[in-house]
C-alpha positions as CSV (number, residue, x, y, z in Angstrom):
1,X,1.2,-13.6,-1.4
2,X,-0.5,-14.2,-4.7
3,X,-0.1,-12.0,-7.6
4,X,-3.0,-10.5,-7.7
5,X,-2.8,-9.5,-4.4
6,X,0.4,-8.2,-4.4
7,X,-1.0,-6.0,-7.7
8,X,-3.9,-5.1,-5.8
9,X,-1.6,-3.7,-3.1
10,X,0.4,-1.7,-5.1
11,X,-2.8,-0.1,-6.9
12,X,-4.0,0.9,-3.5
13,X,-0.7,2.5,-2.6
14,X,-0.6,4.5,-5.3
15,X,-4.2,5.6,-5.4
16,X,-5.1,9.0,-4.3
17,X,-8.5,8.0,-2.9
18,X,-7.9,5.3,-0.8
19,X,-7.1,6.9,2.8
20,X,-9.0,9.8,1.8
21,X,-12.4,7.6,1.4
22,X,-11.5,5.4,4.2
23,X,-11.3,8.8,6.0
24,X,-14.8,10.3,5.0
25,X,-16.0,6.7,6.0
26,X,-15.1,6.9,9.2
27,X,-16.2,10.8,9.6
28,X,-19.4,8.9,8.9
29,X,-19.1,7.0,11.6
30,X,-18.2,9.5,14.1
31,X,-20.9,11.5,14.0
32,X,-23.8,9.0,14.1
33,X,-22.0,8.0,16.9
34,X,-21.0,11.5,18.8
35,X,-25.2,12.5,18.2
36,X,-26.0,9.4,19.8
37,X,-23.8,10.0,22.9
38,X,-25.2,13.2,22.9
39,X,-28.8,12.0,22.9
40,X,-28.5,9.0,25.2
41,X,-26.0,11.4,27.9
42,X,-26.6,14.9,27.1
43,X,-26.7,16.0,30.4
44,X,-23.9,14.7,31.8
45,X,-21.8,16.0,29.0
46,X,-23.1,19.5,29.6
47,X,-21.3,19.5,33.0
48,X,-17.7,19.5,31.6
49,X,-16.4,23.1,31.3
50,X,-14.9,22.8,27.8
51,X,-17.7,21.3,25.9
52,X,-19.7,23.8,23.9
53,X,-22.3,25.3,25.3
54,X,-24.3,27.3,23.3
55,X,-27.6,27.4,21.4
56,X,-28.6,26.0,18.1
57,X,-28.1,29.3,16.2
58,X,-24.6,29.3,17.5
59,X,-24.2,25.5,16.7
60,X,-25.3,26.1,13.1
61,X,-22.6,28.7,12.5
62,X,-19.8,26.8,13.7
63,X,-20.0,24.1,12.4
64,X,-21.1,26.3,8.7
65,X,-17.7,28.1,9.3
66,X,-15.9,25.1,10.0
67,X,-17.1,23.4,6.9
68,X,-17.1,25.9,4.5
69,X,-13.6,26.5,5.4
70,X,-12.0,23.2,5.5
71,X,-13.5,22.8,2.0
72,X,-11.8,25.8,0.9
73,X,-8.8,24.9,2.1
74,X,-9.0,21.8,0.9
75,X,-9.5,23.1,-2.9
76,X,-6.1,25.1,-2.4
77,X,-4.3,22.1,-1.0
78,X,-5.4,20.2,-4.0
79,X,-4.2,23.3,-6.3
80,X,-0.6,23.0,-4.4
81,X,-0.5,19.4,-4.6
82,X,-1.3,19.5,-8.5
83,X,1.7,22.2,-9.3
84,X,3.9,20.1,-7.3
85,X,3.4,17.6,-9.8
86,X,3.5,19.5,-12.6
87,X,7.3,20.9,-11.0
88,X,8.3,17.1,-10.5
89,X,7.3,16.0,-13.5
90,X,9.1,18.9,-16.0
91,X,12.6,18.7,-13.7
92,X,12.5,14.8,-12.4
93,X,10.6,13.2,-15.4
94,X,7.0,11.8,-14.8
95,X,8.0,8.2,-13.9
96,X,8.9,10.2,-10.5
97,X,4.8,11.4,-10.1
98,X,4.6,7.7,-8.8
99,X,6.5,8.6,-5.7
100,X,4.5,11.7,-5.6
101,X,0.7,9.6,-5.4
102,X,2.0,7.3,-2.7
103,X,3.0,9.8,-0.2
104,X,0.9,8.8,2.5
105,X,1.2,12.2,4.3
106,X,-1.0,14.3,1.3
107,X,-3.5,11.8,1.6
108,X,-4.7,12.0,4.9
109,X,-4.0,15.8,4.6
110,X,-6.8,15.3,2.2
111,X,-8.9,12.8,4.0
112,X,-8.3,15.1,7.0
113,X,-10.0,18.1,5.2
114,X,-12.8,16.0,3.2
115,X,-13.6,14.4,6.8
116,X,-14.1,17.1,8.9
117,X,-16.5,18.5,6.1
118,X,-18.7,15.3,6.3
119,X,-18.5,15.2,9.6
120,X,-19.4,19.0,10.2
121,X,-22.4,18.8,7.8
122,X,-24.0,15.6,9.5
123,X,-23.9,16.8,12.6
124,X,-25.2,20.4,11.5
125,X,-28.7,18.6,10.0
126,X,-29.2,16.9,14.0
127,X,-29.1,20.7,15.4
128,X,-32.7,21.8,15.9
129,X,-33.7,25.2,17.2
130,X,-36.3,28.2,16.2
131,X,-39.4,27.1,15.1
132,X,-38.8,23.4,16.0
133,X,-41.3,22.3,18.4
134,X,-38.0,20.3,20.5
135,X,-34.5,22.3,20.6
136,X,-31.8,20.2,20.6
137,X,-28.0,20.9,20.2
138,X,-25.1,17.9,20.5
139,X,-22.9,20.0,22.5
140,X,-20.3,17.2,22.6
141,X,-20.9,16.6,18.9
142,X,-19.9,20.1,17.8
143,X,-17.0,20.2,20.0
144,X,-15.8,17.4,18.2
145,X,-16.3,19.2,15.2
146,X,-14.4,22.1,16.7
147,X,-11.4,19.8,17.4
148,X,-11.6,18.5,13.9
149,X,-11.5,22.3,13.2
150,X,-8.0,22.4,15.0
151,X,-6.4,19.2,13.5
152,X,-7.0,20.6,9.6
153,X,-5.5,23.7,10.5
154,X,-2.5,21.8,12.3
155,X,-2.3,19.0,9.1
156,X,-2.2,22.4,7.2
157,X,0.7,23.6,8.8
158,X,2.2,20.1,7.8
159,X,1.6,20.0,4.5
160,X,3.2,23.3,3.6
161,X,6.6,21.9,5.2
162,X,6.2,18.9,4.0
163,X,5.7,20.0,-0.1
164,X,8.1,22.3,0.4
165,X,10.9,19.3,1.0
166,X,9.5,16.3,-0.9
167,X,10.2,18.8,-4.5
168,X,13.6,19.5,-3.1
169,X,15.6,17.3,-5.5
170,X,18.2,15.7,-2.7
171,X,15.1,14.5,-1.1
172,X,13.6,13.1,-4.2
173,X,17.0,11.1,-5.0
174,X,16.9,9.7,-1.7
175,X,13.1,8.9,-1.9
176,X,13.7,6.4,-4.9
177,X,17.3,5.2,-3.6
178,X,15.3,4.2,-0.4
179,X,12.7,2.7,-2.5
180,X,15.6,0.4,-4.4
181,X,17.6,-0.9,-1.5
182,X,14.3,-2.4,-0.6
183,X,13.4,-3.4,-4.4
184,X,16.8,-5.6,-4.3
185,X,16.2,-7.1,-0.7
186,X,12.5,-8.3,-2.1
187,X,13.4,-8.9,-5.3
188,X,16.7,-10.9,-5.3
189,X,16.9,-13.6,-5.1
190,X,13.2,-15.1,-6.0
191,X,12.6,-18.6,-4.6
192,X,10.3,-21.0,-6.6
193,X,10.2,-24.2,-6.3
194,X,13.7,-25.5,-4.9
195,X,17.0,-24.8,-5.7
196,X,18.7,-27.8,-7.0
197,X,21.6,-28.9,-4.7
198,X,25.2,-27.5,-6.6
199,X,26.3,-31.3,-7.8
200,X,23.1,-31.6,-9.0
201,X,22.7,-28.9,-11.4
202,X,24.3,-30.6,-14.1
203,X,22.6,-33.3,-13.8
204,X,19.3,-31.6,-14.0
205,X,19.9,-29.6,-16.9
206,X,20.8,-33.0,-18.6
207,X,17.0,-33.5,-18.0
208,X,16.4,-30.8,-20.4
209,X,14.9,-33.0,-23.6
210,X,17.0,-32.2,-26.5
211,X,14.6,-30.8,-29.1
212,X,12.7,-29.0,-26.4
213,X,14.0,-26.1,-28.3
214,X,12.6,-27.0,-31.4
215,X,9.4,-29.1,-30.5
216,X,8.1,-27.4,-27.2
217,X,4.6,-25.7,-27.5
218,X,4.2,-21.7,-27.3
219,X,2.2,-19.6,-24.8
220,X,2.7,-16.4,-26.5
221,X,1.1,-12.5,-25.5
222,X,-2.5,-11.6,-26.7
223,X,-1.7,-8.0,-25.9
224,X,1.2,-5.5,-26.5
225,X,2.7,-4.5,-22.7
226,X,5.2,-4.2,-20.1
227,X,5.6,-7.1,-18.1
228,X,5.1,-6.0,-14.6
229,X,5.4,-9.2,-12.7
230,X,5.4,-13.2,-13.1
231,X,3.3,-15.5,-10.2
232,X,5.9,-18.0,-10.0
233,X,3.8,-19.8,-7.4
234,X,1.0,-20.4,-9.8
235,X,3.5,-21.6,-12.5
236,X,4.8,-24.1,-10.4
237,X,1.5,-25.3,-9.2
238,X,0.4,-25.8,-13.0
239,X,3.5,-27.1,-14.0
240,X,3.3,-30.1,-11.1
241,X,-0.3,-30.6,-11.7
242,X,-0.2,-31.1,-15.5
243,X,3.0,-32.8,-15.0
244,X,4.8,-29.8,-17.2
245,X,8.3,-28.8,-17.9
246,X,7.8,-25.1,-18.7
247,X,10.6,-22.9,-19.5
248,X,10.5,-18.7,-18.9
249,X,10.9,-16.8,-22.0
250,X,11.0,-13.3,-20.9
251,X,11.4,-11.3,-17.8
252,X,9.7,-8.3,-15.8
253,X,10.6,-5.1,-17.2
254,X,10.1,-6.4,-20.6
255,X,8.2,-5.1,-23.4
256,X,5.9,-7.6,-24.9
257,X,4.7,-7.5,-28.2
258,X,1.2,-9.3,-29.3
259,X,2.2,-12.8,-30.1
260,X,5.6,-12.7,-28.4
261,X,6.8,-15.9,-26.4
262,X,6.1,-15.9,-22.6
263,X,6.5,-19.7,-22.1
264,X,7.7,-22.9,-23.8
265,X,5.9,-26.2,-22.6
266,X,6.5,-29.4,-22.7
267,X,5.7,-31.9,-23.7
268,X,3.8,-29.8,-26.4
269,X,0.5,-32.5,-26.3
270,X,-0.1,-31.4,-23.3
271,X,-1.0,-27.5,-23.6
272,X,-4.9,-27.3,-24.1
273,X,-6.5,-24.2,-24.6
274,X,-7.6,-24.3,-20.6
275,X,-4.3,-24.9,-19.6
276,X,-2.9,-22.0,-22.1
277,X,-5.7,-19.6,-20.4
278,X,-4.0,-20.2,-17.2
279,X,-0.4,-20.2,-17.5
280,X,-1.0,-16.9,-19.5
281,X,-3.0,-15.7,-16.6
282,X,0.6,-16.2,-14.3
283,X,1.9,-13.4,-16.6
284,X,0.7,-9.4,-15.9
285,X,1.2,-7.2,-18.5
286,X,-0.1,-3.5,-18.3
287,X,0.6,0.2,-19.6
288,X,4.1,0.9,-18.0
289,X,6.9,-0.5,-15.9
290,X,6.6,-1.1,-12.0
291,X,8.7,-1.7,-8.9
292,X,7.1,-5.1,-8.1
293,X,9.7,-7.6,-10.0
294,X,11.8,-5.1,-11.9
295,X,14.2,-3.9,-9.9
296,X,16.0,-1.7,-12.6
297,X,13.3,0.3,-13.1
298,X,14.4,1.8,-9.6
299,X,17.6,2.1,-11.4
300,X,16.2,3.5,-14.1
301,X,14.1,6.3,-11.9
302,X,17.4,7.6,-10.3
303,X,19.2,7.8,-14.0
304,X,16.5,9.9,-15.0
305,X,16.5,12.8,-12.6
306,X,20.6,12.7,-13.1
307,X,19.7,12.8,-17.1
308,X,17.4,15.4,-16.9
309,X,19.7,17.2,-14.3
310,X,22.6,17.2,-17.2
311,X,20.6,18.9,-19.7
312,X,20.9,22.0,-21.5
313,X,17.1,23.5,-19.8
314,X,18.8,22.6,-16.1
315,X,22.1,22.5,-16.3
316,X,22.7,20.8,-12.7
317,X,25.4,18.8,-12.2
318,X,25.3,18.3,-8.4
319,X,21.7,16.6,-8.6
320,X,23.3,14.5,-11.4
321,X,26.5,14.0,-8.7
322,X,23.9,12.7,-6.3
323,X,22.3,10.4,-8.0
324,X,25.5,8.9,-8.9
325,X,26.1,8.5,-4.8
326,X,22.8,6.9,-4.2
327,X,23.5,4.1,-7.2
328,X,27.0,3.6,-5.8
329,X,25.1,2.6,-2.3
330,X,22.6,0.9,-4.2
331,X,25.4,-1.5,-6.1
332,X,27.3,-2.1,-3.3
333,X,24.3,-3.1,-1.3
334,X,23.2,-5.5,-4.2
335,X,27.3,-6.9,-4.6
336,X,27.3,-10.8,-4.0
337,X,23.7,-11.6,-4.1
338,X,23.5,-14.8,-5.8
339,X,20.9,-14.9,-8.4
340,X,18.9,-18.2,-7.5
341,X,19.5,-21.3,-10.4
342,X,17.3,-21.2,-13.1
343,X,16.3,-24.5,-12.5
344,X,13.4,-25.1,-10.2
345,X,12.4,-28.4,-9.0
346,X,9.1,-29.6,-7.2
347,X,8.5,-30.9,-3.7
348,X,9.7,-34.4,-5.1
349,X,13.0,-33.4,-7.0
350,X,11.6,-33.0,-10.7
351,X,12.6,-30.3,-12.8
352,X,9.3,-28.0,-13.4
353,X,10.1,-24.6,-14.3
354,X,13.3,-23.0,-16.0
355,X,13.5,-19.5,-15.4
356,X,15.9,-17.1,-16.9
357,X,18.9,-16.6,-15.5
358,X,20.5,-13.3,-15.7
359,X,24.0,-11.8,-13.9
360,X,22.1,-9.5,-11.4
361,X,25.0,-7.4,-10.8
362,X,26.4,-6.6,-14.1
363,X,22.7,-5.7,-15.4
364,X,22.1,-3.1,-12.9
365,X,25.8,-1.7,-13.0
366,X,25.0,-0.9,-17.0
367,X,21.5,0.6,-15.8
368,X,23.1,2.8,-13.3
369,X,26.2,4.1,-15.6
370,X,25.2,4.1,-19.1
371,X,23.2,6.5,-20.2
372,X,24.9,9.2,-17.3
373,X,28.3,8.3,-18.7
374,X,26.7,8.9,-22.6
375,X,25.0,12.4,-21.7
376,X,27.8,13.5,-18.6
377,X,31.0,12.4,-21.0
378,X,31.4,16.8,-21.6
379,X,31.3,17.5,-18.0
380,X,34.4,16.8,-15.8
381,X,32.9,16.9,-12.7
382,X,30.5,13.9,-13.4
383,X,33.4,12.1,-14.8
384,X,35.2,12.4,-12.3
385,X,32.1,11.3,-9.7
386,X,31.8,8.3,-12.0
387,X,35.0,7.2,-11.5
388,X,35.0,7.8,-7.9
389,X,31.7,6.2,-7.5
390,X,32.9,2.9,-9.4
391,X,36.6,2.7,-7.0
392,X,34.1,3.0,-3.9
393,X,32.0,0.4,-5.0
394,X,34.8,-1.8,-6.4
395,X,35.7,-2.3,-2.3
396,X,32.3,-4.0,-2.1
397,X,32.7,-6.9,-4.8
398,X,34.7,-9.6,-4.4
399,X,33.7,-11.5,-7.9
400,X,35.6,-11.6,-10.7
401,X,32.2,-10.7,-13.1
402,X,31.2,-8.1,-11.0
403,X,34.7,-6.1,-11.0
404,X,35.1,-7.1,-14.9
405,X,31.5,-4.8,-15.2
406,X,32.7,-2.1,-13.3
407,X,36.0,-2.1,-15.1
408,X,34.1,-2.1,-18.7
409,X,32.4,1.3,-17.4
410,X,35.3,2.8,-16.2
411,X,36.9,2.2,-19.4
412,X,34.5,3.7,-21.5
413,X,34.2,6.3,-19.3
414,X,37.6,7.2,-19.5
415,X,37.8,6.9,-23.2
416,X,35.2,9.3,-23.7
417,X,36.1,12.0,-21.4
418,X,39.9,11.9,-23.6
419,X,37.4,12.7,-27.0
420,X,35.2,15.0,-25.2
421,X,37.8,17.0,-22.7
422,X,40.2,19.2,-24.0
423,X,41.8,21.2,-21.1
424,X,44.8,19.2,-20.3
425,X,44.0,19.5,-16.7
426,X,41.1,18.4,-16.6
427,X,41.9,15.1,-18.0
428,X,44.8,15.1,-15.8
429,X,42.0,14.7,-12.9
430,X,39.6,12.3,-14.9
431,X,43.3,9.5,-15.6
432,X,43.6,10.3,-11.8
433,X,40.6,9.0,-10.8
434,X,41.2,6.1,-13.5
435,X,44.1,5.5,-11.7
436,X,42.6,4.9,-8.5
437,X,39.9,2.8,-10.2
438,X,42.2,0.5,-11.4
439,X,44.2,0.3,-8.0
440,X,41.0,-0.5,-6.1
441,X,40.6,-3.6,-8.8
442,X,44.0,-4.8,-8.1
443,X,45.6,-3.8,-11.2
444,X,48.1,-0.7,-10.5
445,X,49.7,-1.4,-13.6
């Protein structure tokens, strides 16, 4: 799927008027068509037992009632909804509110509300009665309307459970460790272009020109930005049609600076201003990190709410513990995923595009640890879950670079719970647990 598509997706995820218009769309709908059943079979309809049955003055007031109260409701349900956000935001950090937009289940509580008031005031102006020369009343129509009554006071009933658990913290952690195993099962690895076949590698880099470092044109930023995500697809398409070698300068996740290098092209005659326009275009930048390429910032996510959990305001340990759980699933599900080689080669074998090549393991094992070990170093219980956390996942690797990361961790771990911890005990535990650490590395010694 195309970049812009894929955006374009995302946006409409995490809108909060999507399913709620597509909602009061089809409320539209419904009741043009429920009057026109009524009109075309009135009579027959009449004959059921549980379709309304009364007169227009009866008709206008319940379907008044039922309006004015759904749009009542609906005001307090957007109240609750905006001081759960305002609660996530102060104790899980506002990157989490992201989560929070795209919960499918507010918005059709939403759409469910604004719906049945649409449809309750459209069929209301079809009611005729009084001084109207014709009476007519679409029983079926306001039974509907009745029913509609029913489901927004059972989706109400839903949505007070359902706030209540998704700003419970255990549910939030697993929220965005869900969201990451399926990040790193997209995400890794990326496939553009072909991989090059292992004996040929070497021989493909050798097609690398030797001054491509120093005479290979720039496609450089025109705004300041995160990069949100690369269209490797429409890079290699410009890259085979212009007969390009272009090499990757940056990666998603990236801040950009105005100016800053996003490509390198060769040979450097080549890049016009058209064809500059275009391979820029392959690049979207906007106002803050996203989940589409960037698979830390998932990391990143779960690292804040353990942060935030460790501080002085919260003081809460356990939430920081869990986290700590979920990115220990998270690294062993990501353990042994080859990153793809950076060198990509068209249908007919020729080196195109060189993108970068980064250990995928080792990054998101210094994502997940770092800044927990830096703020948890005073508190022995997160010490000691760090340790744990990195023997459990140390039975999922089998590399020698991805053990060497964990290792590094649990080293510096270690070393700063013996400057930080001063009950003898205490630290007894924490070398424990280093212990085991370096047992489940093979290295008792």
């Amino acid at each position: 799927m195309r970049l812009g598509l894929v955006r374009l997706w995302q946006a409409v995820r995490a809108s909060y008027w999507f399913i709620p218009s597509l909602m009061a769309a089809g409320a539209v709908l419904l009741s043009v068509a429920m009057v026109r059943v009524d009109t075309v079979a009135g009579g027959l309809t009449q004959r059921l037992g549980w379709i309304y049955s009364g007169g227009p003055e009866g008709a206008r007031a319940v379907l008044s009632v039922i309006g004015g109260s759904v749009m009542g409701t609906a005001g307090v349900t957007f109240s609750i909804t905006i001081a759960a956000l305002s609660l996530a935001s102060g104790q899980f950090g506002p990157r989490i509110l992201y989560n929070f937009m795209r919960d499918t289940g507010n918005q059709v509580v939403l759409g469910t509300f604004i719906a049945t008031f649409i449809y309750c005031v459209l069929v209301l102006r079809s009611v005729r009665g009084g001084e109207a020369a014709e009476r007519y009343v679409p029983h079926l129509s306001v039974t509907v309307g009745v029913a509609l009554g029913l489901a927004s006071l059972g989706v109400l009933i839903y949505f007070i459970h359902h706030v209540s658990i998704s700003i419970q913290a255990p549910h939030v952690v697993a929220g965005v460790a869900r969201d990451l195993h399926h990040h790193i099962d997209r995400v890794y690895p990326q496939r553009i272009g072909h991989d090059p076949d292992p004996a040929r590698e070497r021989r493909v880099a050798d097609e690398v020109p030797e001054d491509f470092d120093r005479r290979a044109a720039a496609v450089i930023s025109h705004h300041n930005g995160y990069l949100q995500a690369i269209d490797e697809e429409q890079l290699m398409e410009l890259a085979t049609g212009s007969d390009l070698l272009v090499r990757v300068e940056t990666r998603p996740g990236a801040f950009l600076l105005r100016g800053g290098r996003l490509l390198s092209v060769w040979p450097p005659e080549r890049l016009d201003e058209e064809l500059d326009e275009r391979l820029r275009a392959a690049f979207a930048l906007g106002a803050q990190r996203t989940h589409l390429q960037d698979v830390e910032f998932s990391v990143d996510q779960l690292v804040e709410v353990g942060v935030r959990a460790l501080s002085p305001g919260i003081n809460d340990p356990f939430t920081a513990m869990n986290c700590l759980d979920r990115l220990g699933a998270a690294l062993c599900h990501a353990a042994g995923r080859d990153l793809p080689s950076p060198f990509r080669l068209d249908d007919a074998g020729k080196l195109r595009v060189i993108a970068r090549s980064r250990s995928v393991f080792a990054g998101l094992v210094d994502a997940s640890f770092n800044q927990l070990r830096q703020y948890g170093r005073s508190s022995v219980s997160v010490t000691v879950r760090i340790l744990e956390t990195i023997a459990r996942v140390l039975a999922c690797v089998e590399g020698d670079e991805e053990q060497a990361a964990l290792l590094r961790q649990a080293e510096m771990t270690v070393r700063g719970a013996r400057e930080a911890v001063s009950e003898p005990q205490d630290l007894e535990d924490v070398e424990q647990r280093y212990r085991a650490v370096l047992r489940a590395a093979g290295r008792p010694g």
